[in-house]
KOLDO-28801 format. One record per residue (C-alpha): y, z, x; chain; residue in three letters; residue number from 0. Coordinates in steps of 0.5 Angstrom, whole numbers, plus 500, padded with zeros to 3 digits. Last residue first. Example, Ala and Ser with C-alpha at 12.3 -4.5 7.8 and 13.67 -1.06 7.14 Angstrom:
BEGIN
498, 514, 527, A, SER, 1
491, 516, 525, A, ALA, 0
END
This chain:
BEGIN
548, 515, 470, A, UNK, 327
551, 512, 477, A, UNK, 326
546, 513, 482, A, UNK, 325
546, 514, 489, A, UNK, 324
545, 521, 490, A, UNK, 323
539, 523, 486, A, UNK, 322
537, 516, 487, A, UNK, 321
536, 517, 495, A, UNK, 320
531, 522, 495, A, UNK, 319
527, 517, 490, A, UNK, 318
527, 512, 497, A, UNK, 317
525, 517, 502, A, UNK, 316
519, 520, 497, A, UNK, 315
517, 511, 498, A, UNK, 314
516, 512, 505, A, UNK, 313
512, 518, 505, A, UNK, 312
508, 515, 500, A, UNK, 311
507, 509, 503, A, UNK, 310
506, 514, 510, A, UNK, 309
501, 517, 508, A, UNK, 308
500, 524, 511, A, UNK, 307
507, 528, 508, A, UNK, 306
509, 534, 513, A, UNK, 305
515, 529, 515, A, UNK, 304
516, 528, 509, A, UNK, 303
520, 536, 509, A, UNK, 302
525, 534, 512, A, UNK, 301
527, 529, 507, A, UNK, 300
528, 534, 501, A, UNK, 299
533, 539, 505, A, UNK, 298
538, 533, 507, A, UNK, 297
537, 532, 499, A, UNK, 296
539, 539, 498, A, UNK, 295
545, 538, 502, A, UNK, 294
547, 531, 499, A, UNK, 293
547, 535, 493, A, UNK, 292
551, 540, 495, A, UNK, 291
556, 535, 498, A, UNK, 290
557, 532, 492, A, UNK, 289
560, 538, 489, A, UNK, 288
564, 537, 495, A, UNK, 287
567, 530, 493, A, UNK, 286
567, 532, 486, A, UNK, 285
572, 537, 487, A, UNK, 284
576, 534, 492, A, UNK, 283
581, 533, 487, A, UNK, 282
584, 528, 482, A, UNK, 281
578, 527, 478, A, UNK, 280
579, 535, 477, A, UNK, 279
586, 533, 475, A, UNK, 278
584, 528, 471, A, UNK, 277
579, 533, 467, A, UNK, 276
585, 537, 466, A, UNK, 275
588, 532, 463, A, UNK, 274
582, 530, 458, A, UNK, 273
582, 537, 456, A, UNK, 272
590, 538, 454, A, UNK, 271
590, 532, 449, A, UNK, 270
583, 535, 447, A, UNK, 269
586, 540, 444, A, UNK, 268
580, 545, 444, A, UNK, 267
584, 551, 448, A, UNK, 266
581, 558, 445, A, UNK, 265
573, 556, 446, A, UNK, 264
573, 561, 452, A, UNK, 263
571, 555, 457, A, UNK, 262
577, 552, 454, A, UNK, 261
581, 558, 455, A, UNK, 260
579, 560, 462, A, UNK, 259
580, 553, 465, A, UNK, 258
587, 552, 461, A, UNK, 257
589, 559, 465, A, UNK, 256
586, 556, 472, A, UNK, 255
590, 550, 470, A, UNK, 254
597, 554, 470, A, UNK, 253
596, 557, 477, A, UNK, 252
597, 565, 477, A, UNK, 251
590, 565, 482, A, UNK, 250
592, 560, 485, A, UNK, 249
587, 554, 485, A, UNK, 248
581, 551, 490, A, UNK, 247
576, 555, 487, A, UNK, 246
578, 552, 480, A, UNK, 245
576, 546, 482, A, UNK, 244
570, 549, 486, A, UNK, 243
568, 552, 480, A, UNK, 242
570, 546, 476, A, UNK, 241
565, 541, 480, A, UNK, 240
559, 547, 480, A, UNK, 239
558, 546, 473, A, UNK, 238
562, 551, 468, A, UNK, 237
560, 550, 460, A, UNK, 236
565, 550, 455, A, UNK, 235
563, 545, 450, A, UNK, 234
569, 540, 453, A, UNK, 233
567, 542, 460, A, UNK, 232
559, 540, 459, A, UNK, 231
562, 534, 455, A, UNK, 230
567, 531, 461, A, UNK, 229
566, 524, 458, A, UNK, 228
563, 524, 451, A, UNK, 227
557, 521, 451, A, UNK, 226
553, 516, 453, A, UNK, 225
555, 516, 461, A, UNK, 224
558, 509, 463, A, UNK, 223
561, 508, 456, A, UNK, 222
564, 516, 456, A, UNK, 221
567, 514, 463, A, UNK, 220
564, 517, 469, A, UNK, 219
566, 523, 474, A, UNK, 218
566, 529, 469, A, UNK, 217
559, 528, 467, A, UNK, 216
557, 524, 474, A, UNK, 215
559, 530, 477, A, UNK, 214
555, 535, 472, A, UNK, 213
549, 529, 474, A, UNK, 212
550, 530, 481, A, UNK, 211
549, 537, 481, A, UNK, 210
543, 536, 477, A, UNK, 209
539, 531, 481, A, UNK, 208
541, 535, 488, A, UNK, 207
537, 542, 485, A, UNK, 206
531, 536, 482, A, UNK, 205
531, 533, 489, A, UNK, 204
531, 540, 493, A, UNK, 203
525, 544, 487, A, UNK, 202
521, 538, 489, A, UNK, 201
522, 537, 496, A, UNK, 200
520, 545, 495, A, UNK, 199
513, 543, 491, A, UNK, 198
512, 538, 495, A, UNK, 197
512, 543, 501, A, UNK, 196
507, 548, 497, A, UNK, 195
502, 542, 496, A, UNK, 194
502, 541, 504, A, UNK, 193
501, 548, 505, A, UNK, 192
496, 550, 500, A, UNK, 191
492, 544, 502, A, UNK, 190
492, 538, 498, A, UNK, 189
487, 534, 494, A, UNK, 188
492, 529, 490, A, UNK, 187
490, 534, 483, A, UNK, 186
494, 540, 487, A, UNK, 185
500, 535, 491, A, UNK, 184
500, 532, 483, A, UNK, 183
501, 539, 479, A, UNK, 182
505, 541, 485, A, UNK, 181
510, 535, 485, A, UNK, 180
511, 535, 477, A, UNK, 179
512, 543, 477, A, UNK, 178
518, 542, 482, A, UNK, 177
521, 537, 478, A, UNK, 176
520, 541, 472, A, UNK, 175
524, 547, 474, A, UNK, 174
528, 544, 478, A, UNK, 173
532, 542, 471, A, UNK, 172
535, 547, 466, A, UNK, 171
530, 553, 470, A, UNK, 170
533, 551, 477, A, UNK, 169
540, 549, 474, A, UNK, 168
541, 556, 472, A, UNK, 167
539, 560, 478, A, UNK, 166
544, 555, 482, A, UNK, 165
549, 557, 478, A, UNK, 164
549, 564, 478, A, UNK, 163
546, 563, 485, A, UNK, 162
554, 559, 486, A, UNK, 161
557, 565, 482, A, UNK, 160
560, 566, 475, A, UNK, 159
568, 567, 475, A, UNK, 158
569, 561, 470, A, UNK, 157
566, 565, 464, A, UNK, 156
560, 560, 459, A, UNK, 155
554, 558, 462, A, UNK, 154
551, 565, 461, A, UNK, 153
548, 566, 455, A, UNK, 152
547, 559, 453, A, UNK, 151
546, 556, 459, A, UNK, 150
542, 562, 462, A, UNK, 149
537, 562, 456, A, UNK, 148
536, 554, 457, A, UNK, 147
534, 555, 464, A, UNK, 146
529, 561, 462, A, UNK, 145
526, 556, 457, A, UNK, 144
526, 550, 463, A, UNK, 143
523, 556, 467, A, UNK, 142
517, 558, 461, A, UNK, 141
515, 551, 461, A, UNK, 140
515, 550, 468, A, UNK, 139
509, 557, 468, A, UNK, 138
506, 554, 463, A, UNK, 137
505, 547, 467, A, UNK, 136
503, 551, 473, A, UNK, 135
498, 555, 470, A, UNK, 134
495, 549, 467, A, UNK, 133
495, 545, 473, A, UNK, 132
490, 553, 477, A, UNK, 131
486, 551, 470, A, UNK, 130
483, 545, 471, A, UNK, 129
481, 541, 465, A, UNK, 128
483, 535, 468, A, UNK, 127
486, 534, 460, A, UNK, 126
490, 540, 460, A, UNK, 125
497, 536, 461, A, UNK, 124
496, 532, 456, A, UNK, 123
494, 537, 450, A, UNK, 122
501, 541, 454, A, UNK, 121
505, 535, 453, A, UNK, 120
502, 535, 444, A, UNK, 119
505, 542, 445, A, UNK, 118
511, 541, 447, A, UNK, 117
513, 534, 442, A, UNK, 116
511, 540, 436, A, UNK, 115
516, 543, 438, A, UNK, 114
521, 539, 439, A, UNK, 113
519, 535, 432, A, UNK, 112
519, 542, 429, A, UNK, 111
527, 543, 433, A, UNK, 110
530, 537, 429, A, UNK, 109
526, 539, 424, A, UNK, 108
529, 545, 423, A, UNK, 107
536, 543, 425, A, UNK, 106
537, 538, 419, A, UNK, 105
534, 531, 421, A, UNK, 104
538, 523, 422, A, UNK, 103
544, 524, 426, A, UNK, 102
541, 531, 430, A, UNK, 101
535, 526, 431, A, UNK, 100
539, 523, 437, A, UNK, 99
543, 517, 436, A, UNK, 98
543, 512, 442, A, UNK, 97
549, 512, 448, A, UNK, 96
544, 515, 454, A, UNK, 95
544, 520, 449, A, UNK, 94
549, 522, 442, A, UNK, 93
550, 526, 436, A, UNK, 92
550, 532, 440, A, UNK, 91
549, 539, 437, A, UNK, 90
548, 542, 443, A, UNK, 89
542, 546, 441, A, UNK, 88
540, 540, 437, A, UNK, 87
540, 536, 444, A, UNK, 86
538, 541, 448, A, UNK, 85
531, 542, 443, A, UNK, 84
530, 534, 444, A, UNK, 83
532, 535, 451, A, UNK, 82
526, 539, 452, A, UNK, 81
521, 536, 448, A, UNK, 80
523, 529, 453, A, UNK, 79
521, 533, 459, A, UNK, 78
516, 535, 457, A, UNK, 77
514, 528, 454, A, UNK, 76
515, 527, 462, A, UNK, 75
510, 532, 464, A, UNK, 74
505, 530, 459, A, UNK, 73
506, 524, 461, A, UNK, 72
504, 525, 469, A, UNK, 71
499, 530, 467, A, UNK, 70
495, 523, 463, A, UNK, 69
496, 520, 470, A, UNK, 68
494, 524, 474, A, UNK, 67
488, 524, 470, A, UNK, 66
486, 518, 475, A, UNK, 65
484, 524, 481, A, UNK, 64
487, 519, 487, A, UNK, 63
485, 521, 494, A, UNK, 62
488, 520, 500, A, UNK, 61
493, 526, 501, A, UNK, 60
500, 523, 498, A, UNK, 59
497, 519, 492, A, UNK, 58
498, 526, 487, A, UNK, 57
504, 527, 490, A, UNK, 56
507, 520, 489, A, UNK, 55
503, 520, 482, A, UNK, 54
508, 527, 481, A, UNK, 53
514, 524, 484, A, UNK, 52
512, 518, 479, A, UNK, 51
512, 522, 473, A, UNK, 50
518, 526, 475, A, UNK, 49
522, 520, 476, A, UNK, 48
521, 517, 469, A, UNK, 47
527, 512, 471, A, UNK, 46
529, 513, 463, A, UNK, 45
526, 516, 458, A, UNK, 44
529, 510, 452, A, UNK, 43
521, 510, 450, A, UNK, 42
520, 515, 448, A, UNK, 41
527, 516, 444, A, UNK, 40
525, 511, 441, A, UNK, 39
518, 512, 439, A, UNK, 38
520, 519, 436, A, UNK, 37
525, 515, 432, A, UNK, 36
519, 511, 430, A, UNK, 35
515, 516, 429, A, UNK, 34
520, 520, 424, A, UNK, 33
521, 514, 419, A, UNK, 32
514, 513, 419, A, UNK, 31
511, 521, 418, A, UNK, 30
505, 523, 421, A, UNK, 29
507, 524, 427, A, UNK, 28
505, 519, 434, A, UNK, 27
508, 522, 442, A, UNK, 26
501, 522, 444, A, UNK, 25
499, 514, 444, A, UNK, 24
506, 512, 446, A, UNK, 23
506, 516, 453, A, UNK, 22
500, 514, 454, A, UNK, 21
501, 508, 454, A, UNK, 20
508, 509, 458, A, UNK, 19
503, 513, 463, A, UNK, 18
499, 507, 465, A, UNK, 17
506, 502, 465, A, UNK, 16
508, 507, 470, A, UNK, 15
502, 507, 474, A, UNK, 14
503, 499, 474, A, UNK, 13
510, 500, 476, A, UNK, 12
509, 504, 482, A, UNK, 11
510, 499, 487, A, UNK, 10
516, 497, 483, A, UNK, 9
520, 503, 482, A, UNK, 8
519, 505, 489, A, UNK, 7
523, 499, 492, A, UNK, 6
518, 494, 497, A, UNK, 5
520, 492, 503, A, UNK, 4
517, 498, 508, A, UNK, 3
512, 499, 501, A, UNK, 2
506, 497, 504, A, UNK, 1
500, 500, 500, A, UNK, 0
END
């Protein structure tokens, strides 16, 4: 498997369609108006980057177990469960710029449908029949909930710190990415060394993956991103743009007080809102969050040298790089 000249997404293109079945074969209820905006929300995944770093983990060490391939898309339905129950949460009308359930269904359902997605990826996930695969799945699942918990409850105050952060972004994204590289390291034959280094490359890329992404929400137009530009801050969510923003303000500046009172809920005038997302554009904002991310990736990379096959290797190297390069 040379992938010197080939781009990752291709050499992986026929496992992909492999967990894309899967994928459609498992997400079906009962219910056709519900299926097919299930389907369609299936099927708009995407990169499917956690599966391919799970097959990539899985084909790092010589031999391949083929129920990777149902893990895989169990992990990506996971995956798509989680942002079902962010979208309902969040009460968002839009992802990647197409209705989300919230448009369609009350609350309850949209949480049902949700659920009844989470168990249909634990199903999946338990097709190896080993057990050490489904602890690592329910152990993911209880850090994505835990993520989840630390965005309502403690997202919302400017002077929260960068391990508050960090702790946050960990459940609400490295979570899965790390699960994704230990379940195939572990199925892929590892040894315990090898299988615990893909899963901290694993936490490293999903740690850069989410910071840039909270840069790319105040960064992007709403047309490039799906959704309203700046959203995090507009519901009140501090991401580690604003905190180095903010970190760079007076403490009597005006903009420190705009920050608060937005974040708090008081400020909703969206006129004052764009603004302020101006003047962080404007800054070295996003410039140094980027850095944090760029960092993570520097982490990432000089764990492949403990990766064996040297396809694999290369093709790590490549999705490193698409934490930090891509546009949405």
């Amino acid at each position: 498997m040379d992938v010197s000249t080939q781009d990752v997404f291709e050499m992986m293109q026929p496992d992909l369609d492999r967990v894309e079945e899967t994928l459609v074969e498992s997400a079906q209820i009962d219910y056709p108006i519900v299926n097919s905006m299930l389907r369609a929300i299936v099927s708009g995944g995407g990169k499917r980057l956690r599966p391919i770093l799970l097959l990539l983990a899985a084909r790092a060490f010589g031999s391949f177990n083929e129920r990777a391939i149902d893990v895989a898309a169990g992990v990506e339905l996971l995956h798509t469960a989680s942002l079902v129950h962010d979208d309902s949460i969040d009460k968002a009308a839009l992802r990647r710029g197409n209705p989300t359930l919230n448009t369609e269904l009350s609350t309850g359902a949209v949480i049902l449908i949700g659920d009844y997605l989470f168990a249909k990826s634990a199903i999946l996930a338990a097709k190896p029949e080993n057990p050490r695969v489904m602890v690592i799945f329910a152990t993911t699942l209880a850090e994505i909930c835990d993520g989840q918990i630390r965005e309502t409850l403690e997202a919302h105050k400017l002077d929260q710190s960068m391990e508050d952060y960090e702790a946050r972004i960990y459940g609400k994204t490295a979570a899965l990415f790390a699960g994704a590289a230990e379940m195939g390291a572990l199925l892929g034959g590892g040894t315990e060394e090898q299988i615990q280094n893909l899963r901290a490359l694993g936490t490293e890329l999903g740690m850069a993956f989410q910071v840039i992404d909270d840069v790319l929400d105040l960064r992007e137009s709403s047309a490039t991103i799906g959704k309203p530009a700046g959203n995090d801050l507009r519901q009140g969510v501090v991401t580690v743009p604003v905190m180095r923003y903010a970190a760079g303000l007076a403490v009597d500046a005006p903009q420190r007080g705009i920050i608060e009172g937005i974040v708090a809920g008081e400020i909703t005038d969206q006129v004052v809102v764009d603004s302020l997302i101006d003047d962080i554009r404007d800054s070295g904002a996003l410039a140094e969050a980027e850095q944090v991310a760029r960092d993570y990736v520097a982490a990432a990379r000089a764990r492949l040298d403990q990766v064996p096959n040297p396809a694999v290797r290369s093709a790590l190297d490549q999705l490193l790089d698409q934490a930090t390069i891509r546009t949405v």
